[in-house]
C-alpha angles and dihedrals in degrees: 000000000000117000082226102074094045096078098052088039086055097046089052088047098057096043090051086057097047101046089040087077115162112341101220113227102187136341144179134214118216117207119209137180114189125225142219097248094181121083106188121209121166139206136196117207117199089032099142084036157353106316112252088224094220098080124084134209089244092068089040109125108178139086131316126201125207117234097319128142106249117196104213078182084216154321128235116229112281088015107130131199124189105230098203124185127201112202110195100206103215094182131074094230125084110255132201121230146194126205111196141175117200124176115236112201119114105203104101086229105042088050089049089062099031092063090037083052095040116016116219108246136199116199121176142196155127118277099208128232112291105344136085131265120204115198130179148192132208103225097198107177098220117247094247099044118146113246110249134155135237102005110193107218119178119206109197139183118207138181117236139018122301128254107250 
């Protein structure tokens, strides 16, 4: 054979190598759809008055309601509620979570008062697999808090960490 032709043949070759790749023999495709694992439900301890401060949203056994606006019509200076939230786990997987209060006003005084009143908070952790965590916050209206009317505080659960 001609010297010639060793060099082409080579260079076909080659190519031939390189673009073949994995011959698949055989695959599957898996169709998925995710779910919402956390069912919220939230709590207020102290509601029909100032919150002891010894009882904790474990041994609540009341009732929770699901995502709905409460109207705790007001709180007096140095008065405290526990705001407790109960997350049902559905998956079988751990999930991160965020609590977190934001006050909601948009006039720049009223929300002013409003955080000084009610500082916005941000509490983490990991509901576990199938069960149920129960968290909690104290909410202490600070003995020198302005008087202000109709704060809008916004409790929130959240999956995931939180961005720094």
């Amino acid at each position: 054979m001609n010297k010639k032709y060793f060099i082409p043949m080579f260079a076909i070759l080659a190519i031939a190598l390189v673009s073949a790749g994995v011959y698949i023999v055989n695959s599957f495709v898996i169709t998925s759809d995710v779910y919402e694992p956390f069912e919220v439900s939230y709590a207020i301890l102290g509601d029909a008055g100032n919150w002891n401060g010894e009882d904790t949203c474990s041994e609540y056994n009341g009732t929770w309601v699901e995502g709905t606006d409460v109207d705790v019509e007001g709180l007096y200076a140095g008065e405290q509620r526990k705001v407790c939230v109960k997350i049902n786990n559905l998956g079988e997987g751990d999930v991160d979570y965020v609590i977190e209060s934001k006050i909601l006003n948009t006039n720049n005084a009223t929300y002013e008062k409003c955080a000084e009143a009610f500082p916005e908070v941000q509490k983490t952790g990991t509901a576990d697999a199938s069960s149920e965590t129960i968290d909690g916050q104290e909410v202490i209206v600070d003995d020198d808090a302005p008087i202000v009317n109709d704060c809008r505080i916004q409790i929130s659960v959240g999956r995931g960490t939180p961005e720094d």
